[in-house]
C-alpha positions in Angstrom: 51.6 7.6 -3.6 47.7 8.6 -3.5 48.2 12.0 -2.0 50.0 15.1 -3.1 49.8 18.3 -0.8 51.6 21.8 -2.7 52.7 24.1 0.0 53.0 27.2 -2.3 51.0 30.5 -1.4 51.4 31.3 -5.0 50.8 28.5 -7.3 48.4 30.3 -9.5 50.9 33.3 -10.4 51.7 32.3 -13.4 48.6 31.4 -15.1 49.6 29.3 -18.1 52.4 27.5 -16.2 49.9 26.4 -13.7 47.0 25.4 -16.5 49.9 23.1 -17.7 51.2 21.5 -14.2 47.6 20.9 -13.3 46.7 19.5 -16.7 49.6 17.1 -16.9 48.7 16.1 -13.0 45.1 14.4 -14.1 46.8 11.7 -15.4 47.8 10.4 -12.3 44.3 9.9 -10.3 45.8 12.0 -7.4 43.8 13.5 -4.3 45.8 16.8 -4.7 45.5 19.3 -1.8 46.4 23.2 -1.5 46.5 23.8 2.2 47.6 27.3 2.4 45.5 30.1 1.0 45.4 30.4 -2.8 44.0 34.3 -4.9 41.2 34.5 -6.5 43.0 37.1 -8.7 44.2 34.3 -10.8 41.3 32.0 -11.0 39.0 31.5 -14.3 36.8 28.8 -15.1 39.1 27.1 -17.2 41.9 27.1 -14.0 39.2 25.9 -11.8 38.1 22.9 -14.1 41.8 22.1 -14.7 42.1 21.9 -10.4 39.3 19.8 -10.6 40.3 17.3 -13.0 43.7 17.3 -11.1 42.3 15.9 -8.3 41.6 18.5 -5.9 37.8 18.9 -4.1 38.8 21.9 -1.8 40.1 25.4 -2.1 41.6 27.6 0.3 40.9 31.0 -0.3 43.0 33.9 0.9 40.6 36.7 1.8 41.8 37.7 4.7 38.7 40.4 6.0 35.4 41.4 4.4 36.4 45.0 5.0 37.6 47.3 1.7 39.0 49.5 4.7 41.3 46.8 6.0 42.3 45.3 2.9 43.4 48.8 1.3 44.3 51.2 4.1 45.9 49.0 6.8 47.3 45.7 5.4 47.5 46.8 1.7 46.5 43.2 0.3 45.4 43.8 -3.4 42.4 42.2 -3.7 39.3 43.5 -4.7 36.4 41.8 -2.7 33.9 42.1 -6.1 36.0 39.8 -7.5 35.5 36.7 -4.9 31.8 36.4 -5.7 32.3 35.0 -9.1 35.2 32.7 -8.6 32.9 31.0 -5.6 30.0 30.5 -8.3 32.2 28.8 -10.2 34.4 26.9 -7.6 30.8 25.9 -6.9 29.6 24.6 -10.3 32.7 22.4 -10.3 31.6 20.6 -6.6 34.8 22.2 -4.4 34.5 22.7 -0.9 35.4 26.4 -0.2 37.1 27.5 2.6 37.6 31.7 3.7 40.9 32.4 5.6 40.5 35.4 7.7 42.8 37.4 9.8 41.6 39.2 13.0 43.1 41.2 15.7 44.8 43.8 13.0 45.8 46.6 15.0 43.5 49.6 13.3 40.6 47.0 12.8 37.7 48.4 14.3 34.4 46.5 15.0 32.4 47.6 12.4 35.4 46.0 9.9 34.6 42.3 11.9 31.0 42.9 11.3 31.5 43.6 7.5 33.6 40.5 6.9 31.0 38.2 8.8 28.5 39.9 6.3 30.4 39.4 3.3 31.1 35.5 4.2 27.0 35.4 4.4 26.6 36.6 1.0 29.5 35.1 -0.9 28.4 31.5 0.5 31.9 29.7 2.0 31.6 26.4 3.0 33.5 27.2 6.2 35.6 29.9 7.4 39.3 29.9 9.5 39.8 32.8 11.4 43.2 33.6 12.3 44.4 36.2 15.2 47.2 38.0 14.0 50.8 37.4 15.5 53.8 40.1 15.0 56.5 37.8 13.9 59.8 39.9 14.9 61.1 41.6 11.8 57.7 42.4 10.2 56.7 45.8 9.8 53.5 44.7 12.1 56.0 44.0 14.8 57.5 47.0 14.3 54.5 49.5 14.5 53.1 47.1 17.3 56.3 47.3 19.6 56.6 51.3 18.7 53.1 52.0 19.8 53.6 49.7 22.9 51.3 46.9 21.9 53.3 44.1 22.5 55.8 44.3 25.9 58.6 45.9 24.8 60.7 44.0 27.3 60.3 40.5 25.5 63.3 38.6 24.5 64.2 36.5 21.9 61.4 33.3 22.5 59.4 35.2 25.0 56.4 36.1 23.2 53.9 33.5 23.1 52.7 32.7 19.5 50.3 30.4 20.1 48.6 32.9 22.1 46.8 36.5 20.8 49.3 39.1 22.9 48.1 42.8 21.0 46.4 45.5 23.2 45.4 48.7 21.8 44.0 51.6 23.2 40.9 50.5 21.1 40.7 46.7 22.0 42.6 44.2 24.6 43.4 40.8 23.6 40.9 39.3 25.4 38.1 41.5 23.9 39.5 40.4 20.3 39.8 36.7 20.9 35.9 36.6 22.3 34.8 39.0 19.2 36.8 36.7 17.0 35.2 33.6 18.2 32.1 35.0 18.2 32.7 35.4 14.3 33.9 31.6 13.8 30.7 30.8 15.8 28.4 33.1 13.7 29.3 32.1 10.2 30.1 28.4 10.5 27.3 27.0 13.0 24.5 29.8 13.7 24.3 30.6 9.6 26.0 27.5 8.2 25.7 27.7 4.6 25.4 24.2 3.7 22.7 24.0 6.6 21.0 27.1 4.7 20.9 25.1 1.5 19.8 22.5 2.6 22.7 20.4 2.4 22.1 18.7 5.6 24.2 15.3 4.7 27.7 17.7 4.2 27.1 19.4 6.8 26.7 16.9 9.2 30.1 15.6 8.0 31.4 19.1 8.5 29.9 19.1 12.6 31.4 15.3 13.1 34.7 16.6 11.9 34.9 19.4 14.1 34.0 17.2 17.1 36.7 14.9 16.3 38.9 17.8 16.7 37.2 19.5 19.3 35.4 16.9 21.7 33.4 19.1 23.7 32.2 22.0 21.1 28.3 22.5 22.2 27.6 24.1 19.0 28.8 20.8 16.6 26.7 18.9 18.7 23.6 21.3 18.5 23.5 21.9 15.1 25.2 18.4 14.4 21.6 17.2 15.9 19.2 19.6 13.7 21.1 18.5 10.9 20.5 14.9 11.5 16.6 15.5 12.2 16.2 17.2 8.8 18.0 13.7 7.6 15.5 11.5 9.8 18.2 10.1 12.0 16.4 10.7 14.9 18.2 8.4 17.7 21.9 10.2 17.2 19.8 13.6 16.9 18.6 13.3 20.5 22.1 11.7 21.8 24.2 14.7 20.4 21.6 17.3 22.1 22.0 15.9 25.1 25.7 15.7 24.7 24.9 19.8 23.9 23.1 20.2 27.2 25.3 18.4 29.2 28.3 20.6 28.1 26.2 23.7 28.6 25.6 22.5 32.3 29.2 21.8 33.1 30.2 25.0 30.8 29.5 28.5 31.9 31.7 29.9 28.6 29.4 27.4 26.1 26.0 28.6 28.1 27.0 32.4 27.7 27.7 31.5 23.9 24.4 29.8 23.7 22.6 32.7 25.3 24.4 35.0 23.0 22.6 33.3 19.9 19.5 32.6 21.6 19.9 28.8 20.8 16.5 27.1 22.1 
């Protein structure tokens, strides 16, 4: 074994305990991953090293929105947003890449709340951000509140709502309106202000647009800013192929044209 992935939301929680399972893991020469989203409430320098020398390079943070508003008045997650700063300078001095989960779509959530947490993933500096629309899993208060108020079809059965699929409309915002906004938001913070691109990181980043077109084979915006990365790292010949790769997908794609426009891409 080469590999080992922890599926616990909560490893951290007790401090000490997890100082001592990630000390004892070094041993081992492990890549050790945390996929799901781990607080920053519980992480100090010496927590961070320990992660480190256990053999993990990335970190999952649970944020969930830039918005004090959100956090406290609608989804109650105690987290103060002061406290991420730090815990990304450090996460940084110790080479981790450093991933933001967000959640969007939070009935209550207002624009202005989307627009703070794009402006707070500027100024923290993630690495890349995963933006999640919100889904009322039946039995959750959130289902609750959304079926009382009518935002979900009240007629559903048992297998009928479509989780893979954003399904809340409030008298504020539909679900299509929030899907674009949302989008517009992944867009935003990890191509158009990339902050690896920003630092000048141009090598990591590229890595970062290749992954995403592995995933994704016909995202305009990996390819664009896949190519100004590339230039900046004098490989010319693949620059020019992925922006015509870019151009041709903006010809053949309204929705990646209108994106483009929206950012003034040259």
């Amino acid at each position: 074994m080469n590999v080992l992935t922890i599926y616990d939301d909560q490893i951290l929680l007790k401090k000490d305990r997890a100082k001592d399972f990630f000390r004892k893991l070094a041993q081992f020469n492990l890549r050790v991953e945390c996929p799901n989203g781990l607080s920053v409430a519980f992480m100090d320098e010496e927590m961070i090293r320990l992660m480190r020398e256990a053999g993990l390079d990335t970190v999952n943070l649970a944020i969930e929105s830039g918005s004090p508003r959100v956090l406290n008045n609608i989804i109650h997650k105690p987290l103060k947003l002061e406290m991420v700063k730090p815990v990304v300078e450090i996460l940084r001095k110790y080479d981790f890449w450093i991933h933001g989960f967000f959640v969007s779509g939070i009935p209550g959530e207002k624009d202005e709340d989307r627009e703070m947490t794009v402006r707070f993933i500027k100024d923290v500096g993630l690495d890349w951000s995963g933006f999640s629309l919100l889904m009322p899993t039946r039995g959750s208060e959130l289902f609750r509140v959304c079926l009382k108020n009518g935002y979900i079809d009240r007629k559903a059965k048992i297998g009928e709502l479509d989780y893979n699929k954003y399904i809340i409309n409030t008298p504020d915002y539909n679900a299509e309106y929030v899907i674009n906004k949302t989008y517009l938001m992944n867009l935003d913070v990890n191509f158009v202000n990339n902050y690896r691109m920003k630092m000048g990181d141009y090598a990591i980043a590229a890595d970062a647009f290749r992954d995403v077109i592995d995933r994704y084979e016909n995202h305009a915006f990996a390819y664009y800013y896949l190519s100004k990365a590339l230039n900046f790292l004098n490989q010319n010949d693949e620059a020019i192929i992925c922006m015509n790769k870019y151009k041709e997908i903006l010809e053949k794609d309204k929705n990646w044209k209108n994106y483009a426009e929206h950012f003034n891409l040259k």
